[in-house]
C-alpha positions in Angstrom: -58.9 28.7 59.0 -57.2 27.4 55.5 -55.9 29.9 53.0 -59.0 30.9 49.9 -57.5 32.2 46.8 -60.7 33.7 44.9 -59.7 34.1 41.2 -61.1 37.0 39.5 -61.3 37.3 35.3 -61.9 40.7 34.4 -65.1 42.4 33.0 -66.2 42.6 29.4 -63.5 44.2 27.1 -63.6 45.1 23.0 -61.6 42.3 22.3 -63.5 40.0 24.5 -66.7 40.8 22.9 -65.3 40.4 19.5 -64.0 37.0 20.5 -60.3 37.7 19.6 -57.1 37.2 21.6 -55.9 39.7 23.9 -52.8 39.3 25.6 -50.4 41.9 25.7 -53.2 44.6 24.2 -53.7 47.3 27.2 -57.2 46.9 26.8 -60.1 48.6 28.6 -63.4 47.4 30.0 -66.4 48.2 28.0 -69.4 49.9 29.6 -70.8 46.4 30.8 -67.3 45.1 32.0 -67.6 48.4 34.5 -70.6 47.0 35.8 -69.4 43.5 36.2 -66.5 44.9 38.3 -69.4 47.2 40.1 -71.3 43.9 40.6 -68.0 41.9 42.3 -67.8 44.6 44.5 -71.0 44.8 45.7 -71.5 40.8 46.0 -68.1 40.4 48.0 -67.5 43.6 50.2 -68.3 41.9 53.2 -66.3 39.2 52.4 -63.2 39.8 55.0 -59.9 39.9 52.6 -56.4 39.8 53.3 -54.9 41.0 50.5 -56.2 41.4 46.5 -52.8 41.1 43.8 -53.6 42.0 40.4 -52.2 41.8 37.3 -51.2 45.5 36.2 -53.3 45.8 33.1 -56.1 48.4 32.3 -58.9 45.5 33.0 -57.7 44.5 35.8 -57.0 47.0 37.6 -60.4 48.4 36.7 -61.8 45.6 37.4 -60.2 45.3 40.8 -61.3 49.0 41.9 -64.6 48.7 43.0 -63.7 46.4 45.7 -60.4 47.8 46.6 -62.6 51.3 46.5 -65.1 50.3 48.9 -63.0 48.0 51.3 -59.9 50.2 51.5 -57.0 47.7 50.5 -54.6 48.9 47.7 -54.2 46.1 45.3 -50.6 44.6 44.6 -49.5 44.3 40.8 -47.6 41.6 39.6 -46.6 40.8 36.4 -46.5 37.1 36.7 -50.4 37.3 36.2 -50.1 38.6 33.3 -52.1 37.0 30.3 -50.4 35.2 27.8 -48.7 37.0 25.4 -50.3 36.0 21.9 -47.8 37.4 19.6 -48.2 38.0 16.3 -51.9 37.4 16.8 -52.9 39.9 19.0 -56.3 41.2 18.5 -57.0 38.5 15.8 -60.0 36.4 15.9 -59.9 32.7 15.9 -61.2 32.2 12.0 -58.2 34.5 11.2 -54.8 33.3 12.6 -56.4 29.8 11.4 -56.3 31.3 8.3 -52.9 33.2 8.1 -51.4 30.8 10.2 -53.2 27.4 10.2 -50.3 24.8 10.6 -49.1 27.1 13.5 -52.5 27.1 14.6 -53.7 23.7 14.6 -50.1 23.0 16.4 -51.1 25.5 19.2 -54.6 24.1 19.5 -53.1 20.3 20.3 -50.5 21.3 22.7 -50.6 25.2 23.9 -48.2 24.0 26.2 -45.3 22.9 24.0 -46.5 25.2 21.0 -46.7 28.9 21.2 -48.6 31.4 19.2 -46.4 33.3 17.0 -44.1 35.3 18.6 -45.8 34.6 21.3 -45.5 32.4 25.3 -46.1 28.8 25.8 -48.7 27.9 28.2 -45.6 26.0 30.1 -44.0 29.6 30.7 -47.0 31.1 32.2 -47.5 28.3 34.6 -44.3 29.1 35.9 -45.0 32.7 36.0 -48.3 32.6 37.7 -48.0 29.7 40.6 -44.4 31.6 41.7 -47.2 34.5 42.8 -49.3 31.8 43.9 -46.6 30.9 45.9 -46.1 33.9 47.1 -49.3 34.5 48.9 -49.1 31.1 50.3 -45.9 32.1 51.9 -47.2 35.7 53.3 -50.7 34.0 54.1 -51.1 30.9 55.9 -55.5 31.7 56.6 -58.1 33.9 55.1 -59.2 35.3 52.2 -56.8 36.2 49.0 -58.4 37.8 45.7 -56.6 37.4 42.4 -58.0 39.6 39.6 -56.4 38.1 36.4 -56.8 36.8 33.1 -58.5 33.7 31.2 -56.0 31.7 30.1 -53.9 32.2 33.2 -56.7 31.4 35.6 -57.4 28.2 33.7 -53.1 27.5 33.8 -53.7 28.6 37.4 -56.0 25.5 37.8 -54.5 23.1 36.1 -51.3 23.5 37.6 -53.1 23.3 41.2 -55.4 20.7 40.4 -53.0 18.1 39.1 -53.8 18.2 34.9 -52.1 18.8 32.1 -51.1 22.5 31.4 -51.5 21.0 27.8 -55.6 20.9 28.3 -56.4 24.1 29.6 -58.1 25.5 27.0 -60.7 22.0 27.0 -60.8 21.2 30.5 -62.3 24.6 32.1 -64.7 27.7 31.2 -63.8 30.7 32.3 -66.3 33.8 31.2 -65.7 37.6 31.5 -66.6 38.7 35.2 -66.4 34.9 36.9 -64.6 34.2 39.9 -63.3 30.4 40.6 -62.4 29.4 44.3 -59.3 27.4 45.8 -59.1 26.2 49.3 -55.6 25.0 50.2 -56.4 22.6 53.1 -54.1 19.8 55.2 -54.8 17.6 52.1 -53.7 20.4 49.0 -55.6 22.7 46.7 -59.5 21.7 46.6 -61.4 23.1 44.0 -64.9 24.9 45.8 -66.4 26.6 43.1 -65.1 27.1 38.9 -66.4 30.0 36.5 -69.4 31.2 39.2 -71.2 34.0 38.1 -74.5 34.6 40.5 -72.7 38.0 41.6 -74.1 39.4 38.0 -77.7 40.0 36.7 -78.8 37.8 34.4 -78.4 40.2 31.4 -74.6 40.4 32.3 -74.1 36.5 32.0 -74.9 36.1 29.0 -71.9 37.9 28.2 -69.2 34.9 28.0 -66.0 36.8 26.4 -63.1 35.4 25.1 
């Protein structure tokens, strides 16, 4: 049996619903985000898990609860899944920071990777952060089942960094909606990508909340 990372983006949050960027902004799910993390739970329970790390943010670990709740496992925090910290434009909406800060913008919207927000990380630093918990759990688990209940951006630098593609594209090459769950099998041959931004776990109503 190969190793399955499952990774988790939190439920619905104000800021996600508003559209603006959320990094370092303690955050907590809205009313429907509870009941996408409800949903998770109740879709994967069964599902026989080895471990679930988390990044230790109020949407996370709310979203994470559910599960951990109803399967007994205590989740393990670590800050290396942290979202990206956006800087000076936290809690800004897209149409604003291109406003107040359009060269710095337009940079960061070419190459996240080599260009950070405002005060803020490049996409290059949370690569690094995130896959050294990724190698973590490969290290404490060869087989079975590992949830990850993380962030946007850092699932979608998660994925890029396993799946061979510049860090620079991962705001073009992959969706990633409030409350979906992407799937990585490491087998003989590396990382293979079985499923990206799945959402069947929710009711209809709940998916067509995407977030940002």
């Amino acid at each position: 049996m190969n190793l399955t990372i499952y990774l988790l983006r939190h439920g619905e949050t104000e800021c996600s619903r508003n559209h603006a960027f959320c990094g370092a902004i303690d955050s907590e799910l809205t009313e429907a985000g509870m009941e996408m993390a409800d949903a998770f739970a109740d879709a994967y329970s069964s599902t026989p898990w080895k471990a679930i790390f988390c990044s230790p943010m109020r949407r996370t670990l709310a979203t994470a609860k559910p599960l951990c709740d109803a399967i007994g496992i205590q989740p393990q925090l670590r800050d290396g899944i942290k979202e990206i910290n956006y800087g000076v434009w936290e809690g800004k909406t897209p149409e604003i920071i291109n406003r107040d800060f359009h060269d710095d913008y337009i940079r960061w919207s070419a190459d996240p990777a080599w260009y950070a927000p405002n005060g803020g990380e490049l996409a290059v630093t949370i690569a690094s952060r995130a896959m050294a918990v990724i190698e973590e759990i490969k290290q404490l688990y060869s087989s079975g089942n590992v949830l990850v209940v993380t962030h946007k951006a850092t699932i979608r630098i998660i994925l890029c960094s396993l799946l061979g593609i510049d860090v620079g594209r991962f705001r073009y090459r992959w969706g990633c909606p409030v409350g979906s769950v992407s799937v990585v099998e490491f087998t003989e041959h590396g990382p293979m990508l079985l499923s990206s931004a799945d959402r069947s776990h929710l009711e209809p109503r709940l998916r067509t909340l995407s977030g940002s």
